[in-house]
C-alpha positions as CSV (number, residue, x, y, z in Angstrom):
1,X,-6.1,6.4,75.8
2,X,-5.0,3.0,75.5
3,X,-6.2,0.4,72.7
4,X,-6.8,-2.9,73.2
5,X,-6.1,-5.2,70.2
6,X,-8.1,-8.3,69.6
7,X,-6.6,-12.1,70.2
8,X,-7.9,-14.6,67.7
9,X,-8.0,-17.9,69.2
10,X,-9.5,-19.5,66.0
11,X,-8.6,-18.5,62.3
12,X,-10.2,-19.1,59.0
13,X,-7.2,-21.3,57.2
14,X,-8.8,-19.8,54.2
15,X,-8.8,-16.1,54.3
16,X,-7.3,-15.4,57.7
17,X,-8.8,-12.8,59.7
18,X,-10.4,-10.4,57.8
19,X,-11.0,-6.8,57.9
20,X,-13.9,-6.6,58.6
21,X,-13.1,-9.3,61.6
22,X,-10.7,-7.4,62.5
23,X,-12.6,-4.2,63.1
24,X,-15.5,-5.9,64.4
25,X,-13.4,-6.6,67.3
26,X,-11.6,-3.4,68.2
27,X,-14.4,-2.1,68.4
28,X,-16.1,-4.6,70.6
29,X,-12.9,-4.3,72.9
30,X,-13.2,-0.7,72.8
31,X,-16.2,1.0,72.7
32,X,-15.2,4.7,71.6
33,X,-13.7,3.4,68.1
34,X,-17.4,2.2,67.5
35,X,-17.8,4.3,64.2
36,X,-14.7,2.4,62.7
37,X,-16.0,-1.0,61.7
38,X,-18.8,1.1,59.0
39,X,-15.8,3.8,58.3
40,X,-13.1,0.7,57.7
41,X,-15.9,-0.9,55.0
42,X,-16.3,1.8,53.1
43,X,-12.8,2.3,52.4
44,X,-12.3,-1.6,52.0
45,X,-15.5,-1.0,49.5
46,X,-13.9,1.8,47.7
47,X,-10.2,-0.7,47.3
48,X,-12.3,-3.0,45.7
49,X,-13.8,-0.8,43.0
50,X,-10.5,1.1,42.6
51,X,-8.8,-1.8,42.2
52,X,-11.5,-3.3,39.0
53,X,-11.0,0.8,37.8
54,X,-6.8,-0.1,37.4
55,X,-7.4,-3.3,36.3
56,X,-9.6,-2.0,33.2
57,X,-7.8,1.3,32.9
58,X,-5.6,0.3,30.0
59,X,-8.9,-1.1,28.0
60,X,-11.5,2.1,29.1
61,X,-8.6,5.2,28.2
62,X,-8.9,6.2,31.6
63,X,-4.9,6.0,31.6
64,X,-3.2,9.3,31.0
65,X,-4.3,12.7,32.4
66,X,-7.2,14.8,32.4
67,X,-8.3,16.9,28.9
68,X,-9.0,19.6,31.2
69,X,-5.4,20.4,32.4
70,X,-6.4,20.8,35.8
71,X,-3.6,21.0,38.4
72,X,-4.2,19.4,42.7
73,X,-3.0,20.9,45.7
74,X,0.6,19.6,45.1
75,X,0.8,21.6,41.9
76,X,0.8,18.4,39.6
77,X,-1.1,17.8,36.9
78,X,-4.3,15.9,37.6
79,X,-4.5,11.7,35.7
80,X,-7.8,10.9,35.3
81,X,-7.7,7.5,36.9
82,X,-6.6,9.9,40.1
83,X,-9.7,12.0,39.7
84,X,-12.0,8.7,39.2
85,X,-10.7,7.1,42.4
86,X,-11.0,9.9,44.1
87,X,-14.7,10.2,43.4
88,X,-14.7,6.8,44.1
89,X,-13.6,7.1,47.9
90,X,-15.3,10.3,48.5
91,X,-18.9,8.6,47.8
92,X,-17.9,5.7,49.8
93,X,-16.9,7.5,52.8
94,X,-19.9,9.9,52.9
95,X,-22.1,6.4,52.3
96,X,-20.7,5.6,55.9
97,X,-22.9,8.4,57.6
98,X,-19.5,9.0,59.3
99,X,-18.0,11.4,57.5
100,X,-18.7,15.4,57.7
101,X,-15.6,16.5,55.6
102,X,-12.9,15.0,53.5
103,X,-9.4,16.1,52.6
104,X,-7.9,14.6,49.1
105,X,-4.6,15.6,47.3
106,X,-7.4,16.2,44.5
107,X,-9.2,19.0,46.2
108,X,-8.5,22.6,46.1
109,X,-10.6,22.7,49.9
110,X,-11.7,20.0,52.4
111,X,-15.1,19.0,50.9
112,X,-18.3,18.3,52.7
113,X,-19.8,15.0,52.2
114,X,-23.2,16.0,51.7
115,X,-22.4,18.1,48.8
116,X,-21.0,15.5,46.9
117,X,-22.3,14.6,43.7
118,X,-22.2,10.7,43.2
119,X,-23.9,10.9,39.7
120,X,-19.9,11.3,39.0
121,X,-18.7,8.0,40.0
122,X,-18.5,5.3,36.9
């Protein structure tokens, strides 16, 4: 299958072409990756809390690792701003209504979106 990638005549001096520009028109120039612009949001949704989560991290403790001790799949030890992002994405993604499972260096299993519990994101 071969994509075809969008040519932008005109450009926003301002903020360029955006993301979600950009995605609006893959998918117009190819119908099968219809489900992308809504999956592409969520994630740029998600950037944008993570990125006001690292930004306060230093002032809300969330620096540091978890009380618990709990260890991911790669056998490290889990930081709590890892476990808070991750929360973070997963809600975002199942939000989509494109999502049936998710894979995360901070699960044990692949997890399935609808038993996610969002009361955990802060």
């Amino acid at each position: 299958m071969k994509t075809t990638a969008p040519v932008f005549d005109e450009v926003c001096e301002t903020t360029g072409v955006t993301l979600t520009r950009f995605m609006i028109e893959v998918a117009s120039l190819n119908p099968e990756l219809a489900e992308l612009p809504s999956l592409f949001s969520g994630i740029e949704t998600a950037c944008k809390a993570i990125s006001s989560m690292v930004k306060r991290s230093q002032l809300t403790g969330t620096v540091g690792y978890m009380d618990s001790g709990d260890i991911n799949i790669q056998g490290e030890e889990q930081k709590k701003l890892d476990v808070m992002t991750n929360e973070v994405l997963k809600s975002a993604l199942r939000f989509t209504g494109r999502m049936g499972v998710i894979a995360s260096e901070e699960e044990d299993v692949p997890v399935d979106v609808k038993g996610i519990d969002v009361s955990k994101v802060s």
